[in-house]
Backbone bond lengths (Angstrom), bond angles and torsions (degrees), N, CA, C in turn:
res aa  C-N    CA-C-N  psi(-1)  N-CA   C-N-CA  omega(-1)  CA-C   N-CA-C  phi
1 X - - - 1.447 - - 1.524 109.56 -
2 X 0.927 121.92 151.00 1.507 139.74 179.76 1.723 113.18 -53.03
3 X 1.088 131.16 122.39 1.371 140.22 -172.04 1.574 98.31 -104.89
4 X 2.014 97.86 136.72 1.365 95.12 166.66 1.185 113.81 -124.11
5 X 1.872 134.11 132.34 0.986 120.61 -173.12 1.563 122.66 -58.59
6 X 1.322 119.98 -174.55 1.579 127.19 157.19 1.824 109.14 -40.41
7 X 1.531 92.59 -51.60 1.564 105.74 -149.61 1.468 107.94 -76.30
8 X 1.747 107.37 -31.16 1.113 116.59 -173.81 2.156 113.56 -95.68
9 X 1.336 91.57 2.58 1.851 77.24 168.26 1.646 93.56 -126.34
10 X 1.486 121.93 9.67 1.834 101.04 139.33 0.980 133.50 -105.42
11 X 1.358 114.52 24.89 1.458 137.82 155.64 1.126 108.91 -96.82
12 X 1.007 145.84 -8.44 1.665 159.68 -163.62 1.477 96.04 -85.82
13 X 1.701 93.74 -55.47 1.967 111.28 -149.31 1.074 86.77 -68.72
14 X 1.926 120.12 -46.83 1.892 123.25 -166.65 1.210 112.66 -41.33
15 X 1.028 90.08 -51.39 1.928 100.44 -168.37 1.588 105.63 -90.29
16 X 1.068 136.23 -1.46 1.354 132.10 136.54 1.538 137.67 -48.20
17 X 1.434 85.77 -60.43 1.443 110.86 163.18 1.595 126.02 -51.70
18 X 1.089 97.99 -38.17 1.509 99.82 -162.08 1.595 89.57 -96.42
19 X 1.174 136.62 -34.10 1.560 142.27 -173.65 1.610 111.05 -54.71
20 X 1.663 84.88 -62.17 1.678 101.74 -171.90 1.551 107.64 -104.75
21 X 1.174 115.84 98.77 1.641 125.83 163.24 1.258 102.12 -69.34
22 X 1.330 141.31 -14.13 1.336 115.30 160.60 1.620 120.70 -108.57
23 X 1.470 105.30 29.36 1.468 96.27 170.97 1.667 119.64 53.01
24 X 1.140 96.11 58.41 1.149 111.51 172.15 1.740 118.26 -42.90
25 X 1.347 149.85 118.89 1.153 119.40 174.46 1.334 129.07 -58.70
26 X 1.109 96.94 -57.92 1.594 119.03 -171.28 1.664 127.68 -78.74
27 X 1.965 105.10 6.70 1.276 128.24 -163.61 1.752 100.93 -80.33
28 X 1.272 115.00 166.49 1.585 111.97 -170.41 1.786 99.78 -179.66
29 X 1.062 111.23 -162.96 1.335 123.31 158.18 1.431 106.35 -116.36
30 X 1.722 104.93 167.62 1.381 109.28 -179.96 1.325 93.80 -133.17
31 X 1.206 121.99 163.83 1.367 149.40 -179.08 1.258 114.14 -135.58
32 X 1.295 133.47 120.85 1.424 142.88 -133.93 1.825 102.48 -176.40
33 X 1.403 108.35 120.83 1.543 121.06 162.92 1.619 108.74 -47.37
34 X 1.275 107.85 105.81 1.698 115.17 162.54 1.341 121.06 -26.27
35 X 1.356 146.69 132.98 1.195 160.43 179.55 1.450 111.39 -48.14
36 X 1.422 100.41 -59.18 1.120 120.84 -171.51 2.014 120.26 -74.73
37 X 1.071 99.89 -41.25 1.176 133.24 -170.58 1.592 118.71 -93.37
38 X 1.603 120.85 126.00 1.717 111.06 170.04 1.248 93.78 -49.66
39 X 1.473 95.70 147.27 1.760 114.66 153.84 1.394 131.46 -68.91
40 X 1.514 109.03 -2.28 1.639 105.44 165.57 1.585 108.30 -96.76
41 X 1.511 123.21 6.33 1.528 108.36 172.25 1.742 104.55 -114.42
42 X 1.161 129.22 -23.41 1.367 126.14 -147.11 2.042 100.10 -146.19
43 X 0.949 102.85 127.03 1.816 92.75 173.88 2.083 100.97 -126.56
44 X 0.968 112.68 163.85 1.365 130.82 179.73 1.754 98.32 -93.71
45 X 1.592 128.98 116.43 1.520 102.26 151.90 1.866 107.25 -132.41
46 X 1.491 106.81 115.57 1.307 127.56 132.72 0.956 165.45 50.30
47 X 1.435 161.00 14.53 1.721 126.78 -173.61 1.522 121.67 -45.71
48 X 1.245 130.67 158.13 1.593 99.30 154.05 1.641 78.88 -162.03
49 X 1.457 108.74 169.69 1.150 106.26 165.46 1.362 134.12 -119.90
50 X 1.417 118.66 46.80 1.260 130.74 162.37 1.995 97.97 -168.77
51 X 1.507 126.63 154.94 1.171 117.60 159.24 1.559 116.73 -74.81
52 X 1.240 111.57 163.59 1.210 122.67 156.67 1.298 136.13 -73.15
53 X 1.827 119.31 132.06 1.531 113.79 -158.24 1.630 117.36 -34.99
54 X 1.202 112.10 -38.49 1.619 104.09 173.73 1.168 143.12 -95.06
55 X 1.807 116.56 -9.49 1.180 131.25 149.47 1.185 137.55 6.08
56 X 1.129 151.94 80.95 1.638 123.45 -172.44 1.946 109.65 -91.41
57 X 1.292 88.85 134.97 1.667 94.82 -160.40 2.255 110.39 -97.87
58 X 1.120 90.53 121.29 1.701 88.94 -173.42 1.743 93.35 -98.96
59 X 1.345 127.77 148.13 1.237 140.27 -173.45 1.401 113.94 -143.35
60 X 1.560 128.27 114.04 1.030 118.81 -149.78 1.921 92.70 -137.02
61 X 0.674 140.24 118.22 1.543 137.17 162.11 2.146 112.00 72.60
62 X 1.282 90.46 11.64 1.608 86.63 -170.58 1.542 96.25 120.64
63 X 1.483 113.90 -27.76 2.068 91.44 -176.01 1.230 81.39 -93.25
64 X 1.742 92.52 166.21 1.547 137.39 177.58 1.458 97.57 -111.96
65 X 1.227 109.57 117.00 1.693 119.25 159.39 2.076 116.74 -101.74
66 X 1.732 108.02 122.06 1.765 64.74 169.63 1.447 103.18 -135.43
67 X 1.340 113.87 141.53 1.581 117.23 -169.82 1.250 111.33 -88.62
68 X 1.319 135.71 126.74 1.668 131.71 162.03 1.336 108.52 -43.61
69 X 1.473 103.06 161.64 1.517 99.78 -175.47 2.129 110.43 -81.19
70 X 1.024 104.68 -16.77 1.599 117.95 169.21 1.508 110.29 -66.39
71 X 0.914 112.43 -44.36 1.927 109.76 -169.96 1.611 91.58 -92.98
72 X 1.730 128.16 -28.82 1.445 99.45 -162.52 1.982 127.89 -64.97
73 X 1.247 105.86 -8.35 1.561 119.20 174.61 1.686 112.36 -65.52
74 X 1.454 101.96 -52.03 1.519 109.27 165.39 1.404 122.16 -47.78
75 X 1.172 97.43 -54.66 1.837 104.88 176.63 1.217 112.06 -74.17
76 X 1.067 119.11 18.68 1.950 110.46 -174.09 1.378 94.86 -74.02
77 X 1.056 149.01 -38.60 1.162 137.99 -143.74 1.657 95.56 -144.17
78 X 1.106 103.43 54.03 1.484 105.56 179.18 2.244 107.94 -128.65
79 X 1.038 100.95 162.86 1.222 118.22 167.99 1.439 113.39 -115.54
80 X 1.720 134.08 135.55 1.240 140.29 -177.35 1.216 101.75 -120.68
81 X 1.479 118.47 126.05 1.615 112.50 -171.88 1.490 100.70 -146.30
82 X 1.276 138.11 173.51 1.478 119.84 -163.09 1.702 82.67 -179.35
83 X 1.744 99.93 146.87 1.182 128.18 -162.22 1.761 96.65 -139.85
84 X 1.843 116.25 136.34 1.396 116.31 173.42 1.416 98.64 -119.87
85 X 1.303 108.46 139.24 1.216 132.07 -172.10 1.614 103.01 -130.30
86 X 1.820 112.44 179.31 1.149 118.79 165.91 1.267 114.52 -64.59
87 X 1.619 131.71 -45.34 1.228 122.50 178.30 1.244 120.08 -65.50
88 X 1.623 130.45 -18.15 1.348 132.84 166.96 1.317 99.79 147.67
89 X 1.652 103.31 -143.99 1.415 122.74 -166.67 1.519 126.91 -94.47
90 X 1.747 118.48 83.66 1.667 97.62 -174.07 1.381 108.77 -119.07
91 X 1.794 96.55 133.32 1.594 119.47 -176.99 1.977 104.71 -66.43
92 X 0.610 119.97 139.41 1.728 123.83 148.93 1.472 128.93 -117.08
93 X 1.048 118.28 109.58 1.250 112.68 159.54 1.417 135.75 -58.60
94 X 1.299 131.84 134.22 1.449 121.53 -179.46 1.202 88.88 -133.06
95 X 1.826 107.00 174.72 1.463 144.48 150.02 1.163 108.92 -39.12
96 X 1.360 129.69 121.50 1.833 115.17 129.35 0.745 136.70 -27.14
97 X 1.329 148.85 94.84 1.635 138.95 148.69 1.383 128.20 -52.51
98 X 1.267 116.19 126.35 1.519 116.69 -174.83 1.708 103.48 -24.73
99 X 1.228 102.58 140.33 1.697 120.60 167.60 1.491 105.82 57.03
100 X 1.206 131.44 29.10 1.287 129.61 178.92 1.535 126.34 -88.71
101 X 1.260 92.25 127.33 1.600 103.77 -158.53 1.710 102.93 -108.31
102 X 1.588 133.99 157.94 1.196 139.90 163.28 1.641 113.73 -70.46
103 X 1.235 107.23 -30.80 1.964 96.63 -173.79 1.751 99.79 -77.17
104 X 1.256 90.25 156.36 1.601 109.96 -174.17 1.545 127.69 30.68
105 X 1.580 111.61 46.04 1.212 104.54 -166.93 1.476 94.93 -119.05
């Protein structure tokens, strides 16, 4: 299943927060195969405020992640980590590393 770093599910909450003034419960990001693009090079991610019936949803520290059911095979073995800058918000995907866990990473 998809790992979320430290950095990348309080970037999750930020942009939660700041999206949904009413605290959406069930609100998150989604991660979704690009339109344009195969889904093993490029993914789409999101606000939304609920997943989609088939979604599978990873939850890591308070963020909500939710994967389409098309991209979630790709991401099985992925890491989601995210960096804020002046230009904004960019997600990266990485590799798993053996034994790699979401807390304190």
């Amino acid at each position: 299943m998809l790992i979320l770093t430290a950095n990348a599910a309080d970037t999750v909450r930020q942009l939660m927060a700041r999206a949904c003034a009413s605290a959406e419960p069930h609100a998150g990001v989604r991660i979704s195969a690009a339109q344009a693009r195969p889904a093993d090079t490029s993914v789409e991610i999101t606000l939304v405020d609920e997943p989609e019936t088939t979604d599978r949803t990873v939850e890591e520290a308070g963020a909500r992640v939710f994967v389409d059911e098309g991209t979630a095979e790709f991401l099985e073995d992925k890491v989601l980590d995210a960096a804020v800058d002046a230009r904004g918000v960019r997600f990266t995907i990485l590799a798993q590393e053996s034994g790699a866990r979401g807390e304190g990473e």
